[in-house]
C-alpha positions, -999 to +999 in steps of 0.1 A: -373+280-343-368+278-379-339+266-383-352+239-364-377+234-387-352+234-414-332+208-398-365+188-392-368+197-431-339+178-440-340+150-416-370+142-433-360+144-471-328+122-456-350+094-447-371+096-469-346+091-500-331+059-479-361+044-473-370+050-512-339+040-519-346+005-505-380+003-514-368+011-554-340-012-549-359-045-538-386-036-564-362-032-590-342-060-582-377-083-580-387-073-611-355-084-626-355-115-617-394-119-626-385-102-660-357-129-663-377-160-652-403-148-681-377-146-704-360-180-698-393-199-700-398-182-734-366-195-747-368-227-731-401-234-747-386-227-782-354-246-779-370-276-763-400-279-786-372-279-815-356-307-802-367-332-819-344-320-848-318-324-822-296-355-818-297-357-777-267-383-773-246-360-797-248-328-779-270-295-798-235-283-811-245-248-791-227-228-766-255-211-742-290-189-751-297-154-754-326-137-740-336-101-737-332-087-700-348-055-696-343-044-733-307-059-731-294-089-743-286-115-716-270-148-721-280-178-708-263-217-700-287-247-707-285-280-695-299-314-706-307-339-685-320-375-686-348-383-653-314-403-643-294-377-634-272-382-667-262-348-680-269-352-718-256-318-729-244-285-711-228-252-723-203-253-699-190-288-705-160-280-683-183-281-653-212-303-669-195-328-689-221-350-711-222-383-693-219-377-658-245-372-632-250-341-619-240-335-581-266-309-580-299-320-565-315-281-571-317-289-609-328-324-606-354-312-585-365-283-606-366-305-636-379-340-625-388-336-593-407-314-564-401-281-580-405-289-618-419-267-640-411-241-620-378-219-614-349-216-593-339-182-578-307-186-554-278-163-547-260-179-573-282-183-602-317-185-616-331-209-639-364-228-655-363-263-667-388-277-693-394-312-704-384-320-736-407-342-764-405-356-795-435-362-817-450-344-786-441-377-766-420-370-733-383-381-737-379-386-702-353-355-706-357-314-695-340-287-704-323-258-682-317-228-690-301-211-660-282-177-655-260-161-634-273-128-613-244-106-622-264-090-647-288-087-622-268-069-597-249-046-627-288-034-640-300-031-603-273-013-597-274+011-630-309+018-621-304+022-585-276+049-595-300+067-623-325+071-590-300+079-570-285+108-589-325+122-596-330+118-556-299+140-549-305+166-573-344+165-561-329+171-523-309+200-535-336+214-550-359+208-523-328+221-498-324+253-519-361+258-523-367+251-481-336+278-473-356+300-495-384+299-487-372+299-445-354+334-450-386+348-465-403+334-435-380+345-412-373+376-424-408+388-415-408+373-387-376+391-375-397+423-386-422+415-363-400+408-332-386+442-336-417+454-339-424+437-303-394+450-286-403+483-298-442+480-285-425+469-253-402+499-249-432+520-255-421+534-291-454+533-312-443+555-343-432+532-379-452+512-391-447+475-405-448+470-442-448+430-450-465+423-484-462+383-484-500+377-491-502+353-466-509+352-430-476+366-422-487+398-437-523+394-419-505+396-389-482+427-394-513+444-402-526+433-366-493+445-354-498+480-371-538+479-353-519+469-320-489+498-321-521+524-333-546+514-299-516+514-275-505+546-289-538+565-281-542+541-253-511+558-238-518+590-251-551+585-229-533+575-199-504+608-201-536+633-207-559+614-181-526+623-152-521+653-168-562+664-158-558+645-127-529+662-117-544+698-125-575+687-102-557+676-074-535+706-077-567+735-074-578+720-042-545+720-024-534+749-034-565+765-016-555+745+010-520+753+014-527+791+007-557+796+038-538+768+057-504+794+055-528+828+060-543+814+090-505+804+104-491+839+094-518+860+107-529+870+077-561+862+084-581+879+112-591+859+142-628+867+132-622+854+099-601+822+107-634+801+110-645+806+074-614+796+064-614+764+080-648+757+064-630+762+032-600+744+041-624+713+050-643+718+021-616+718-003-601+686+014-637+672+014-635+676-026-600+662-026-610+631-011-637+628-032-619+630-067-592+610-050-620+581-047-628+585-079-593+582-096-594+551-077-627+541-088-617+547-123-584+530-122-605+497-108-631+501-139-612+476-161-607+450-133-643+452-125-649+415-126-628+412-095-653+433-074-683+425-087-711+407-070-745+403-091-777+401-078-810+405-087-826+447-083-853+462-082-854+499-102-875+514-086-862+506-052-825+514-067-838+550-079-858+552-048-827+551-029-804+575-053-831+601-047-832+597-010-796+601-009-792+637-030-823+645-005-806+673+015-790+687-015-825+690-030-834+711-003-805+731+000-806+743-034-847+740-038-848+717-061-877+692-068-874+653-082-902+637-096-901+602-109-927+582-127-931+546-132-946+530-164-942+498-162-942+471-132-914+448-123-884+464-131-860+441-126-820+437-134-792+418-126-765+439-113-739+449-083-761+470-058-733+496-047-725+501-084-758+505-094-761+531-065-729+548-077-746+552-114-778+565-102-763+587-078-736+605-104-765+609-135-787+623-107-762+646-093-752+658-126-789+669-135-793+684-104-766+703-110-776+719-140-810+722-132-834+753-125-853+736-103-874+704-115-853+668-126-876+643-137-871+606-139-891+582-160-888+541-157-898+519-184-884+483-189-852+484-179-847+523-198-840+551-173-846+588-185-834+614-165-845+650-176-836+682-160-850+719-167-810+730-177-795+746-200-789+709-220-757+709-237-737+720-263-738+710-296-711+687-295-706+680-256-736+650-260-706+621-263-678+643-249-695+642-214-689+608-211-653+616-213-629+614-188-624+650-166-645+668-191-667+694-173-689+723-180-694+754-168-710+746-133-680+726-125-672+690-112-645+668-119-657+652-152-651+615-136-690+608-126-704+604-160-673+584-174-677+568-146-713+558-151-708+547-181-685+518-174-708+508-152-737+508-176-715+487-198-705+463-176-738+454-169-746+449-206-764+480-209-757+515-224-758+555-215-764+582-242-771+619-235-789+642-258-810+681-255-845+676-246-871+691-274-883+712-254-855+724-234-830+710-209-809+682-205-815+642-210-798+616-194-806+577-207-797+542-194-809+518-204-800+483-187-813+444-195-845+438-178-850+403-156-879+380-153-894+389-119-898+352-110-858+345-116-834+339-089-804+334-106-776+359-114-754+359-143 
């Protein structure tokens, strides 16, 4: 790519100098001849206002003019002519010889006719014609002074050189300073895409150290923040298999172990029914971490299974506590819930919903004594149980991935729960109760009752 750029680099400068070559040439070379014209007329003025000390038909016994030419000194031929034709007096007498007329209709007309007064700029030469007077009476004569370009061309070309010599050195200093100032470009650059192939290969460790000030060095820093998140991000993932692993693996080995007593005889015949029970229990458990690990590994593609519509709270917790009904009972348990405020509505995917109320509720009922208590209020869910609460530090570890407590479970509801709660714009915080217990609270972005639409 950058050498590309380089290579755009000095395409560029390359037409830039040759257009600014011919722009500088044309200018200089106007101005020349512009300098020159003003020059003749200057001279003419003076040698034709002093011709009245001149004796025309005898010639001005001088051999040209000199003029300054871009502080030079230029020389000039003249010419006298009569409104005949009749050359009077020339410098160059070998091709202007006093008497004859002039073959040239160019000077005539510069000095007597359609162009006089004015000046005469061809290939060959330039020139200015002025009338001449005596006693400030015309004497039906002009004078021409008139020049060859040569001069022209040999100062255009001595300036054209000068620039020429400053635009080449300017190019290799612009080419030296553009190589420069590529390598420290690329050089970071190169950094960087080592970096990448590294990230890509799954080697986090080095860091990059670019100190350019610029936002080449912004960006190695980003790098460095990238290499850092998908280092613990992959730590994550290896301990999050590792935990998976070690749950999967209690459950069938209980399996395999009654499953092997029961086929060996181990096991009485009176006895082989109770370990069926456990058998299907264990693979009942199995099936139901299983569903979670693929719950879990779906939580970051939520959006692709995810239907919102407008809920009701009450009628969400309503049916949470319907469902953990018959473990209620089993384990004489009691749920109250209390509503303090009316219309509590949200916008949010009904089964996932479900799946939050249901894993918060089952986690207070398994730590409770005997009472779990539920409290809606605008959108905020509290959920208390008669516990022992938790340990001082387990309040945000709970959250975690596969961490459990003593009574068990596989540490995926609450983690679970709580990508929920965030998808849905909302959040889930645990903390002790003052007086005892756990407390469980979600809080989720209330709806206008009258609203239809989902987000």
């Amino acid at each position: 790519m950058f050498k590309r750029i380089f290579l755009g680099y000095l395409t560029v400068l390359l037409v830039s100098f040759i257009v600014l070559a011919l722009a500088f040439s044309i200018t200089v070379r106007q101005y020349l001849i512009n300098d020159t014209i003003a020059s003749l007329h200057r001279v003419a003025e003076t040698l034709s206002s002093s011709a009245t000390q001149q004796n025309m038909q005898g010639g001005w016994h001088i051999r040209g003019a000199f003029f300054s030419l871009a502080n030079r000194i230029a020389f000039a031929d003249y010419l006298v002519l009569q409104d005949s034709g009749i050359v009077l007096d020339s410098s160059e007498q070998t091709v202007y010889p006093p008497g004859i007329a002039v073959g040239d209709d160019a000077f005539i007309n510069l000095a007597f006719g359609i162009d006089a007064g004015g000046r005469l700029v061809t290939s060959e030469r330039v020139a200015v014609a002025y009338p001449i007077r005596i006693n400030g009476e015309e004497t039906g004569a002009a004078l021409i002074l008139y020049t060859r370009p040569d001069l022209l061309t040999q100062l255009n070309r001595a300036i054209s050189g000068i620039l020429i010599l400053a635009l080449i050195a300017g190019i290799a200093v612009s080419l030296i300073a553009g190589a420069l100032a590529t390598r420290v470009v690329v050089k970071p650059m190169r950094q960087l895409k080592i970096k990448a192939l590294e990230l890509a290969g799954r080697r986090f460790d080095g860091k990059l150290t670019i100190n350019t000030g610029d936002e080449l060095e912004e960006l190695a820093d980003a790098f460095n923040e990238m290499s850092d998140r998908l280092a613990a991000y992959d730590l994550t993932q290896k301990d999050f298999f590792q935990k998976a692993s070690h749950e999967l693996k209690t459950p069938l080995m209980s399996i395999q172990g009654y499953a092997e007593a029961i086929k060996d005889g181990i096991i009485p015949p009176e006895e082989a029914e109770q370990s069926l029970a456990i058998i299907i229990k264990e693979s009942q458990r199995m099936k139901t971490l299983v569903e979670q690990l693929i719950y879990v590994s779906k939580m970051e593609k939520m959006n692709e299974d995810y239907h919102p519509v407008k809920l009701d709270i009450d009628k969400a917790v309503e049916e949470a506590v319907n469902a953990v009904r018959s473990l209620t009972l089993e384990r004489e348990l009691s749920i109250e819930v209390k509503t303090l405020s009316k219309e509590n509505y949200i916008i949010g995917d009904p089964e996932k919903i479900h799946r939050l109320m249901l894993n918060t509720l089952g986690n207070a009922l398994r730590h409770s004594k005997g009472l779990v208590s539920i409290t809606i209020e605008k959108g905020e869910i509290i959920i208390d149980d008669d516990g022992p609460g938790f340990k001082p530090g387990d309040e945000n570890k709970v959250f975690d991935p596969f961490y459990t407590s003593d009574k068990g479970g596989s540490g995926l509801g609450l983690a679970i729960s709580r990508a929920i709660a965030e998808k849905h714009g909302g959040s889930i915080r645990a903390e002790n109760r003052p007086t005892g217990g756990a407390r469980i609270i979600i809080k989720l972005p209330v709806h206008p009752a009258n609203s239809t639409t989902a987000k």
